[in-house]
C-alpha positions as CSV (number, residue, x, y, z in Angstrom):
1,X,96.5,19.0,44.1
2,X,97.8,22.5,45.1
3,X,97.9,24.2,48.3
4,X,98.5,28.5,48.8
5,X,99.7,29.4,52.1
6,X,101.3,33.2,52.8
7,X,104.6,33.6,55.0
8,X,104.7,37.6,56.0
9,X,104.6,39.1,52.4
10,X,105.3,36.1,50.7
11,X,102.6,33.7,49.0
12,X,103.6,30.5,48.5
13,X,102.1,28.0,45.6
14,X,103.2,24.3,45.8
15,X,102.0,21.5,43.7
16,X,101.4,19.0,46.1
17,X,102.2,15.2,46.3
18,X,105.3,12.9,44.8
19,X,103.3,12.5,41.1
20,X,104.3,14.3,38.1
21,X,101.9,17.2,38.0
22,X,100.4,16.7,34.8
23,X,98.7,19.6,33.9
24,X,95.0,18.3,33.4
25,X,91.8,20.7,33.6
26,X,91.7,19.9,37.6
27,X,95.3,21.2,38.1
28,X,95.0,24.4,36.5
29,X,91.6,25.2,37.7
30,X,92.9,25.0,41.4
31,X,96.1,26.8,40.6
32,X,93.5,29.7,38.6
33,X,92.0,29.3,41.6
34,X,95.0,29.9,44.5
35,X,95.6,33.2,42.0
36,X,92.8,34.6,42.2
37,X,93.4,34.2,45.9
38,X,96.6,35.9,45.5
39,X,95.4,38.5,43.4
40,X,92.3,39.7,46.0
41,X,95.4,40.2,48.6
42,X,98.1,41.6,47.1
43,X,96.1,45.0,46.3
44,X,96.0,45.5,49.6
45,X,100.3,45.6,50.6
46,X,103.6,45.0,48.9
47,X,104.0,41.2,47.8
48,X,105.6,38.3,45.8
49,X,104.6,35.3,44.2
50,X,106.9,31.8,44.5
51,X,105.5,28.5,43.2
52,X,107.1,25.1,43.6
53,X,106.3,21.4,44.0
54,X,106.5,18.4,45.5
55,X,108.3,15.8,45.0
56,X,110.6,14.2,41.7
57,X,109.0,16.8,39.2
58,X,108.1,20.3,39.0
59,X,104.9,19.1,36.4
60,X,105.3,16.5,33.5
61,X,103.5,18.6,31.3
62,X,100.1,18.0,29.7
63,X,98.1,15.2,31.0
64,X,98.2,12.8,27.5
65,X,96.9,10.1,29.1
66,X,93.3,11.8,30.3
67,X,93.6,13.7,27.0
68,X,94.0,10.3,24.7
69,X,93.1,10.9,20.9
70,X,90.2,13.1,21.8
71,X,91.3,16.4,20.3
72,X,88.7,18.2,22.0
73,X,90.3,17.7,25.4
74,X,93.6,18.5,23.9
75,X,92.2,22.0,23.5
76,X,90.7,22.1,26.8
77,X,94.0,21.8,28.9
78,X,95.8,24.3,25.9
79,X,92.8,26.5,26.8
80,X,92.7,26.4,29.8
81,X,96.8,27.0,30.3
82,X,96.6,29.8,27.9
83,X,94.0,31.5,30.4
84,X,96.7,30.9,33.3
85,X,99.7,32.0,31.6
86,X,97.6,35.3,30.8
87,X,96.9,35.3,34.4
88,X,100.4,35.1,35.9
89,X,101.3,37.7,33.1
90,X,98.9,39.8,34.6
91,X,99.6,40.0,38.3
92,X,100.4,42.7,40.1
93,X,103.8,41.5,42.1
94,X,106.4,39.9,41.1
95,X,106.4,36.0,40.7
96,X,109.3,33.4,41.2
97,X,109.2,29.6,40.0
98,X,111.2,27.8,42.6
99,X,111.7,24.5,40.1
100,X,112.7,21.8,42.5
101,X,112.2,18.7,39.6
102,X,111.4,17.8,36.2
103,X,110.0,20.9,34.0
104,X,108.6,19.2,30.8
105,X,106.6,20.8,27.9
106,X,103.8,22.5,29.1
107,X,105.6,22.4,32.5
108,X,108.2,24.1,31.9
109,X,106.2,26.6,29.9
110,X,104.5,27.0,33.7
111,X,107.6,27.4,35.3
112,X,108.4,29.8,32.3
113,X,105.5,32.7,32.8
114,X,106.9,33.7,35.9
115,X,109.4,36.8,35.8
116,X,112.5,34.6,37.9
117,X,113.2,31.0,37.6
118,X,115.3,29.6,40.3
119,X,116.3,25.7,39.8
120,X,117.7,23.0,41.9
121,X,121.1,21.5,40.2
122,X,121.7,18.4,41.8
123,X,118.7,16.6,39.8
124,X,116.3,17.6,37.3
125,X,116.0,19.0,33.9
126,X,114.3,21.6,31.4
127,X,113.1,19.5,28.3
128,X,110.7,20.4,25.8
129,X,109.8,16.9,24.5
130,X,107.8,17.3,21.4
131,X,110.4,16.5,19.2
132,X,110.7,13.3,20.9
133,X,106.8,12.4,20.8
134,X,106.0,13.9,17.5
135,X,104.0,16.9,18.6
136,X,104.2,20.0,17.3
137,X,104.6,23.0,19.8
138,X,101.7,25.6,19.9
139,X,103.4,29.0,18.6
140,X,102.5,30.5,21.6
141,X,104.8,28.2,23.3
142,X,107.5,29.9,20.9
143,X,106.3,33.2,21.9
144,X,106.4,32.8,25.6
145,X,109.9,31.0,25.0
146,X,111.5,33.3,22.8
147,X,110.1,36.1,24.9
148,X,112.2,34.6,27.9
149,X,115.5,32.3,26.4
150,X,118.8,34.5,26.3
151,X,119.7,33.2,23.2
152,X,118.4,31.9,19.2
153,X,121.0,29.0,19.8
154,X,119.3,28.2,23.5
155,X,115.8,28.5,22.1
156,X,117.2,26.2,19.0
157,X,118.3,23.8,21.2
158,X,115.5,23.4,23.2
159,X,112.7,23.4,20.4
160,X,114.5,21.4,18.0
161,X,116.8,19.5,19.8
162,X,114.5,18.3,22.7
163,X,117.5,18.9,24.9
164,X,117.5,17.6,28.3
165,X,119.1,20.8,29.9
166,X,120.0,20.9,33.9
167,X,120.3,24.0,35.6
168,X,123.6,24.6,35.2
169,X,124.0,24.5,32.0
170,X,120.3,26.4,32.0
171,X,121.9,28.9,33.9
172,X,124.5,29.3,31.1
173,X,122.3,29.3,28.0
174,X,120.5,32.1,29.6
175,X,117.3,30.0,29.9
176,X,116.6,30.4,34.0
177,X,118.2,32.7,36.7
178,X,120.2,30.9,38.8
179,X,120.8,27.0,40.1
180,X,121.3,26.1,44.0
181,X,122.4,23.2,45.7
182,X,119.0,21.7,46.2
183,X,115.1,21.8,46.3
184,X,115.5,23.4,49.7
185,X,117.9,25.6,48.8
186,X,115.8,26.6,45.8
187,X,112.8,27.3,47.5
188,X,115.0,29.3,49.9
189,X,116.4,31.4,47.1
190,X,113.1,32.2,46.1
191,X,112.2,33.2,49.4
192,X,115.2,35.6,50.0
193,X,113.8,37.2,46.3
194,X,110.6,38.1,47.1
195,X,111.7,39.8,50.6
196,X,113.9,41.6,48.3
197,X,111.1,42.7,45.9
198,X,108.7,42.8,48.9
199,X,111.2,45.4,50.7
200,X,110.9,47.8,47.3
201,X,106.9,48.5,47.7
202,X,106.5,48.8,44.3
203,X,102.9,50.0,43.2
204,X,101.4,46.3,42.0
205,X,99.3,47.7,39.1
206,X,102.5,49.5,37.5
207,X,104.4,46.8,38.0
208,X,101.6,44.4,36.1
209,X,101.5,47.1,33.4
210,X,105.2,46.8,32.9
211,X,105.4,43.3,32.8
212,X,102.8,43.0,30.2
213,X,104.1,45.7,28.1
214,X,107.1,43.6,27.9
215,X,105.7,41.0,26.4
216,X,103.0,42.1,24.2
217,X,103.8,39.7,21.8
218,X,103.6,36.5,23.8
219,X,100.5,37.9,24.9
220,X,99.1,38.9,21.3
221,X,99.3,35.1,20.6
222,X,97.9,33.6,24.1
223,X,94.6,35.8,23.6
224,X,94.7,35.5,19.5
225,X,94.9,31.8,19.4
226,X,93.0,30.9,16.8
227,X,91.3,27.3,17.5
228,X,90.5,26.3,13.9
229,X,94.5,26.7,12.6
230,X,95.9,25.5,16.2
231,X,98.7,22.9,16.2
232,X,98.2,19.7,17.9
233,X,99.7,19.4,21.3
């Protein structure tokens, strides 16, 4: 479901396949996994972190259809992201989502805890669709979110609007980084980034430090999630 490979100082994470990546307990224990891969190697050099995908979509989101109406495996996949999320806010290099399709929901929110997003504009959109399917977004969604989004109108728009928002216009609001031509061109943006952060040598564990100091709040509500109040997914 997800293959790590390393190019010089670069690691590179790819959702593999043409499906939608739903984010099911599978999927995130292998990409836990390929981090703590990451995480053994980079203390040992200066490194970055990209991660992509194959195919039509980034990730879909949640997997609702293995989920079902069993609320107990709703919280699984919602525990199990939080625990990832904390993890790629914890590593020390830099990381860089190279979003070559759909980002939905809890894949966007993926796509979301790394420090850069790079996006393909010539198809494929940022939507947060629980507006759309009656869910209500975990607050820790908000947090990461708000922690990230340029703007109170951006993070408006995409909570309560359920915009479909392509990378230009993404680009604009302030949401992601910067848009290229197309997934190759994305995935070679990200490339040329982490050389560029590679070619600093910046000490991983200060720059882990830093990054979590910067958001201590998103963090505050990924580890304080409290299970009996949570919202639905």
């Amino acid at each position: 479901m997800c293959t790590l490979e390393k190019k010089g100082d670069i690691f590179i994470l790819t959702l593999t396949g043409p499906g939608e990546h739903r984010l099911n307990p599978t999927l995130l224990d292998e990409v836990q996994s390929a981090l703590n891969q990451v995480r053994a190697a980079a203390t040992s050099s200066s490194s970055a972190l990209i991660t992509t995908a194959h195919g039509k979509f980034f990730s879909n989101g949640y997997d609702l259809d293995w989920a079902g109406s069993d609320n107990s495996r709703r919280e699984l996949m919602n525990s199990k992201l939080r625990s990832l999320v904390a993890d790629f806010i914890s590593l020390p290099l830099p990381t860089i989502a190279a979003v070559t399709g759909h980002a939905s929901a809890a894949g966007f929110i993926l796509a979301r805890c790394h420090d850069y997003v790079l996006m393909r504009k010539d198809r494929g959109f940022i939507y947060m669709s629980e507006m759309d399917i009656a869910l209500v977004i975990p607050v820790w969604f908000h947090a990461l979110i708000a922690n990230k989004v340029g703007s109170p109108n951006a993070l408006r728009d995409l909570i309560l609007r359920a915009d479909k928002v392509t990378a230009t216009v993404a680009v604009e609001k302030g949401i992601i980084d910067s848009a290229h031509g197309s997934a190759e061109e994305t995935v070679e943006g990200a490339v040329r980034l982490g050389e560029e952060f590679v070619r600093r040598k910046w000490k991983g564990h200060v720059y882990a430090q830093n990054r979590m100091n910067s958001m201590s709040e998103a963090l505050e509500e990924i580890r304080n999630w409290n299970t009996s109040t949570r919202s639905r997914l």
